[in-house]
VODOFI-178313 format. One record per residue (C-alpha): residue number from 0; residue in one letter; chain; x, y, z. Coordinates in Angstrom, 2 decimals. Last residue first. Layout:
<nodes>
<node i="NUM" aa="a" ch="A" x="X" y="Y" z="Z"/>
...
</nodes>
This chain:
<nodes>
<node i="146" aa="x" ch="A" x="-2.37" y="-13.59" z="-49.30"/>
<node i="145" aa="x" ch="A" x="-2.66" y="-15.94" z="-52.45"/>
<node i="144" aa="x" ch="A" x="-6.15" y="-14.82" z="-53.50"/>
<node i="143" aa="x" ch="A" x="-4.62" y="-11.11" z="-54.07"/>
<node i="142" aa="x" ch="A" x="-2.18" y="-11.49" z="-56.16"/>
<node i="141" aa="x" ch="A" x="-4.56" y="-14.36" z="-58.14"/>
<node i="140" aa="x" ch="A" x="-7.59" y="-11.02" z="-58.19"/>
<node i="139" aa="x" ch="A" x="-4.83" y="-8.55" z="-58.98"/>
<node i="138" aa="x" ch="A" x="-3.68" y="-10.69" z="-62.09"/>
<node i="137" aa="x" ch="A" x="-7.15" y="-11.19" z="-63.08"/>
<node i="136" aa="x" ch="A" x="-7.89" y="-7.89" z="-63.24"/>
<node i="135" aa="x" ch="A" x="-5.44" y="-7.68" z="-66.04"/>
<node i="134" aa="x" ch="A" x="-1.99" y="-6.79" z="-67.25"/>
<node i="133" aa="x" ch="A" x="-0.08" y="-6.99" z="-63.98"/>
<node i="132" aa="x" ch="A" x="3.74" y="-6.50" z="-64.37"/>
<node i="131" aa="x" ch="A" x="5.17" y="-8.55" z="-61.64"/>
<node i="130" aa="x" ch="A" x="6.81" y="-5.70" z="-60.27"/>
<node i="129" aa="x" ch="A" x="4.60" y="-2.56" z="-60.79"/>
<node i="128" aa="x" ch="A" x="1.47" y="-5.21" z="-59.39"/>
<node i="127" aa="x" ch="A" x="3.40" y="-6.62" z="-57.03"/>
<node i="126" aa="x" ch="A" x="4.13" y="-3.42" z="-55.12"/>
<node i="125" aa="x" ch="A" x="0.76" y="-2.65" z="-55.23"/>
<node i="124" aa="x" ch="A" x="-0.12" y="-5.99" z="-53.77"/>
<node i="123" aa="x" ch="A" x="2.49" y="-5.91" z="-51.23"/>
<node i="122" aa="x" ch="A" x="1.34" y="-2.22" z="-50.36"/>
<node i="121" aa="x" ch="A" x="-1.80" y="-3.53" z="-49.84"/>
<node i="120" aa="x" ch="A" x="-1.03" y="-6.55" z="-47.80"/>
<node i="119" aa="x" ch="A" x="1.26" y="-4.39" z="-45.33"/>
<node i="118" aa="x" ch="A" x="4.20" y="-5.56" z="-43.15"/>
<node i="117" aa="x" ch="A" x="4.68" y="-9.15" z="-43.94"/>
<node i="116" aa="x" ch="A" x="3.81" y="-9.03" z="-47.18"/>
<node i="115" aa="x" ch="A" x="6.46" y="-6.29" z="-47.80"/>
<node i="114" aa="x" ch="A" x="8.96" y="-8.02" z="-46.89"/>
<node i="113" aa="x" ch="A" x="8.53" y="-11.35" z="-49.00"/>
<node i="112" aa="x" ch="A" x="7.57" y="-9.01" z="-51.85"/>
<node i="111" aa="x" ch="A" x="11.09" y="-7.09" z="-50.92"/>
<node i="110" aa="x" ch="A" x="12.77" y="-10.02" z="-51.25"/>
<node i="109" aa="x" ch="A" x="11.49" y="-11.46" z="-54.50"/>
<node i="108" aa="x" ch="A" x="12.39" y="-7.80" z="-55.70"/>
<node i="107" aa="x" ch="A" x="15.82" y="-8.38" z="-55.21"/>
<node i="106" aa="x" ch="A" x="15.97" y="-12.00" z="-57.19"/>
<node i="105" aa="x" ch="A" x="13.98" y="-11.38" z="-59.83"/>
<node i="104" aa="x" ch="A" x="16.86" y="-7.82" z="-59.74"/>
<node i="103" aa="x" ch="A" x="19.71" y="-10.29" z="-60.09"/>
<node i="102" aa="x" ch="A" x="22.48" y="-10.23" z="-57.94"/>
<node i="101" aa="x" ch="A" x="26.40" y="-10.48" z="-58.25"/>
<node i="100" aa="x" ch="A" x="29.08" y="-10.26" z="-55.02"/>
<node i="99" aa="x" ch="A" x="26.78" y="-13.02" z="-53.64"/>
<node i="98" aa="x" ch="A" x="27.75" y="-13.40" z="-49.76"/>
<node i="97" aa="x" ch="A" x="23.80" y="-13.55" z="-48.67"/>
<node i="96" aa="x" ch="A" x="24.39" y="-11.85" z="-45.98"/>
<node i="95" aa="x" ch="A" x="24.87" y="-8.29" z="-48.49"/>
<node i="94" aa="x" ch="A" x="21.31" y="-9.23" z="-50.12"/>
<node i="93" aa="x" ch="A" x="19.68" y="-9.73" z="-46.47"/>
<node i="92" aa="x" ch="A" x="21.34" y="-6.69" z="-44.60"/>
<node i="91" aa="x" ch="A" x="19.34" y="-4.60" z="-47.55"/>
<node i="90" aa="x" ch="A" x="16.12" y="-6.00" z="-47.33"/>
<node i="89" aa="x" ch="A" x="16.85" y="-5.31" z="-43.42"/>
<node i="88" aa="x" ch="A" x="17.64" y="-1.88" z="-44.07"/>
<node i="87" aa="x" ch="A" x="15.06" y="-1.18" z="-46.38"/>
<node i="86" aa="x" ch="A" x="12.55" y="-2.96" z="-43.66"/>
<node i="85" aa="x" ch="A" x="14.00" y="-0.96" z="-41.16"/>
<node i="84" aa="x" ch="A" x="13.59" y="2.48" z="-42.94"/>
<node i="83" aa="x" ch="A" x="9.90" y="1.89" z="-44.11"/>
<node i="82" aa="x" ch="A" x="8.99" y="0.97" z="-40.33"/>
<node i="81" aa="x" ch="A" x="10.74" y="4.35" z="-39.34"/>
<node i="80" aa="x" ch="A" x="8.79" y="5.88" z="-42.28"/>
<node i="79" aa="x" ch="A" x="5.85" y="5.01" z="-40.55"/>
<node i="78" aa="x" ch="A" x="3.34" y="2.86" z="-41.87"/>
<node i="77" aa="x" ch="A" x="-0.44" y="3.53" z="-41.86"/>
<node i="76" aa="x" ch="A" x="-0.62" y="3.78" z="-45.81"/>
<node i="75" aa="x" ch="A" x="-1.29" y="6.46" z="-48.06"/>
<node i="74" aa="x" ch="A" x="1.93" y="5.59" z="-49.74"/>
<node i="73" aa="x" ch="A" x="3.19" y="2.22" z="-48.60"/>
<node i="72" aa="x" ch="A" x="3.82" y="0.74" z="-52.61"/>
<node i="71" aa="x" ch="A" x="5.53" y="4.32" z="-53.30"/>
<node i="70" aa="x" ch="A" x="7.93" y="4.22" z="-50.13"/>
<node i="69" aa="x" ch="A" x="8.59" y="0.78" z="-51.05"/>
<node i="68" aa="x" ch="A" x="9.67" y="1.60" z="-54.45"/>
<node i="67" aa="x" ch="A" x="11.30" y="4.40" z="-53.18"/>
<node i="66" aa="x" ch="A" x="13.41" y="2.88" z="-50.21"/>
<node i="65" aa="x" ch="A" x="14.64" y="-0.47" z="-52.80"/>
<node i="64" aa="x" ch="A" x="15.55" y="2.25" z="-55.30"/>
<node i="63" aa="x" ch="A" x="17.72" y="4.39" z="-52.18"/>
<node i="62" aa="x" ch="A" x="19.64" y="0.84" z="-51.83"/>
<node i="61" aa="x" ch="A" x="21.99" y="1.28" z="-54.81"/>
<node i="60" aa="x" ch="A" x="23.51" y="-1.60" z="-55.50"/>
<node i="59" aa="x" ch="A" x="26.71" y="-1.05" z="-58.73"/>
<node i="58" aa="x" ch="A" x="24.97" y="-1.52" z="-62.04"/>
<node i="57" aa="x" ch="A" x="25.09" y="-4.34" z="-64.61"/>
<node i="56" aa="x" ch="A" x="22.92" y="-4.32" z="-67.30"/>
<node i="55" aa="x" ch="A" x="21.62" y="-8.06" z="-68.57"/>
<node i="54" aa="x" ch="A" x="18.48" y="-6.64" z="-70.19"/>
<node i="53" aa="x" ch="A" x="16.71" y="-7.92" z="-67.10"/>
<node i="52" aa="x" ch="A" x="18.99" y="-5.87" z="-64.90"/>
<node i="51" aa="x" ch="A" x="22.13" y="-7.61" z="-62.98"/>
<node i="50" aa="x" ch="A" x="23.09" y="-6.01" z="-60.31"/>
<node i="49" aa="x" ch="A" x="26.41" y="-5.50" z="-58.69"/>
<node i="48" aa="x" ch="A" x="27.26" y="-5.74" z="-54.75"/>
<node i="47" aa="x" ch="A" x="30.32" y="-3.28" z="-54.24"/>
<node i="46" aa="x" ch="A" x="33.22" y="-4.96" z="-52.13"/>
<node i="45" aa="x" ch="A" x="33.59" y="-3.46" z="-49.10"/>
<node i="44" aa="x" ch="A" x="36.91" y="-3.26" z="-47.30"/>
<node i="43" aa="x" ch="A" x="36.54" y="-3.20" z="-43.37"/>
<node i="42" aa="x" ch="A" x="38.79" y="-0.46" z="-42.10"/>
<node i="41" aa="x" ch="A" x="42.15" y="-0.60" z="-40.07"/>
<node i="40" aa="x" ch="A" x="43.66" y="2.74" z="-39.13"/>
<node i="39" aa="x" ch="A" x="46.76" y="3.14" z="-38.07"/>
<node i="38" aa="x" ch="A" x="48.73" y="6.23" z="-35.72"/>
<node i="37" aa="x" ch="A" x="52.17" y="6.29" z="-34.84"/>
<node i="36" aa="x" ch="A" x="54.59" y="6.22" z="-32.21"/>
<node i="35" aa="x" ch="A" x="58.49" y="6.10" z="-32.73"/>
<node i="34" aa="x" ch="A" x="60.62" y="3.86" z="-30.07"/>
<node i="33" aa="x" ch="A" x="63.59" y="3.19" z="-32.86"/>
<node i="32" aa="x" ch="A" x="63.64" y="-0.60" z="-32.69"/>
<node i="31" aa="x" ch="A" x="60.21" y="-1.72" z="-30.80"/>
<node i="30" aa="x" ch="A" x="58.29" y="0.43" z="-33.21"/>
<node i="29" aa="x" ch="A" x="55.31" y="2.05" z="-31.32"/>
<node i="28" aa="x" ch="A" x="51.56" y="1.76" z="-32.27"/>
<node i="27" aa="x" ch="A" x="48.46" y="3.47" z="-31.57"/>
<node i="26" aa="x" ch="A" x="45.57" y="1.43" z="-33.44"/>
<node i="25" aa="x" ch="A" x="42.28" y="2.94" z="-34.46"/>
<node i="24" aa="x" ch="A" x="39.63" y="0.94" z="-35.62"/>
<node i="23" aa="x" ch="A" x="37.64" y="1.45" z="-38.13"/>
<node i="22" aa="x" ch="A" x="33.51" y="1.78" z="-38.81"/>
<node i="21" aa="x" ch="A" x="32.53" y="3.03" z="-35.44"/>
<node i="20" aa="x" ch="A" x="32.55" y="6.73" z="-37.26"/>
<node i="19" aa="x" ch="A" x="34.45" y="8.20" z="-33.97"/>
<node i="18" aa="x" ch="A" x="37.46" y="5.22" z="-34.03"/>
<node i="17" aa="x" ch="A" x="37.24" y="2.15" z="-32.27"/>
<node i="16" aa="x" ch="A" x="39.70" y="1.19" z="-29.97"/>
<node i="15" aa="x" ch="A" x="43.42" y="0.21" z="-29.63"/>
<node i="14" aa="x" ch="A" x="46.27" y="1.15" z="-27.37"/>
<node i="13" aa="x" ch="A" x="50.02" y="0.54" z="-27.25"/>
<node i="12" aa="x" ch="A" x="50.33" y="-2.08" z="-30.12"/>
<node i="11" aa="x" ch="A" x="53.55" y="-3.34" z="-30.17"/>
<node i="10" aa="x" ch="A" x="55.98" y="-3.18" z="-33.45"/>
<node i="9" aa="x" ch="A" x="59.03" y="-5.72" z="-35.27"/>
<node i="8" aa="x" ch="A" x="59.00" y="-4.96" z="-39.21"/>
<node i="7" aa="x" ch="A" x="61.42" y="-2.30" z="-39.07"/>
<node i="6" aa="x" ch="A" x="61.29" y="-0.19" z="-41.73"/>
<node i="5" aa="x" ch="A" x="62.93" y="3.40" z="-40.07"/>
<node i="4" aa="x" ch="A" x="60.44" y="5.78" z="-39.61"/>
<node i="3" aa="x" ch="A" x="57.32" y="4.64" z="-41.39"/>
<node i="2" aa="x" ch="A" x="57.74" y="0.78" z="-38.92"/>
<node i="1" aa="x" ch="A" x="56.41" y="-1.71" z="-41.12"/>
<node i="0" aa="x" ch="A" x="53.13" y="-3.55" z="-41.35"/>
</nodes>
């Protein structure tokens, strides 16, 4: 970081806290050569998670797919869409911990089964069945047999 008025490498931070969207920090500084304040900013870069489709697509994460397909699986469900929101969020928190900058959808929708088992059997299994494809009753019935 340099000094904007005059280049000088050599500045003390005055004051520091976090800034009104809690996602930077702001930073009042002063250059220790020519005694000029200024303002900086310091933000968290994010690096887009991609997706890899079945077809071997790539597209950028977008976490509103996760909240419909889950919204659909819970419909006429007793779940709130508070509940809906955490588990997207924690779906979400999971895929970004895990530190891959590349994911695979198997691997996505392996989370939200785990998820959504937890929360509601019947929107697991309807989940599942989009998901996994089911053909047949039979499907449903070995879905269903290994809750």
């Amino acid at each position: 970081m340099v000094c904007p008025y005059c280049g000088e490498k050599e500045l003390k931070v005055i004051d520091s806290r976090a800034s009104d969207d809690t996602r930077s920090i702001r930073r009042r500084r002063e250059c220790e050569s020519c005694h000029q304040r200024f303002t900086t900013y310091e933000r968290i870069e994010e690096v887009p998670i991609i997706v890899v489709k079945k077809n071997g697509l790539r597209e950028e994460f977008d976490r509103s797919k996760i909240h419909s397909g889950i919204v659909k699986a819970c419909w006429k469900r007793p779940i709130s869409l508070s509940d809906i929101e955490n588990c997207v969020s924690e779906i979400e928190n999971e895929i970004y911990q895990s530190g891959k900058m590349e994911i695979d959808t198997m691997t996505i929708g392996e989370v939200v089964m785990k998820k959504l088992r937890e929360m509601d059997q019947i929107a697991y299994v309807r989940f599942a069945s989009v998901y996994k494809k089911f053909n047949d009753i039979d499907s449903f019935i070995e879905a269903i047999k290994s809750l």
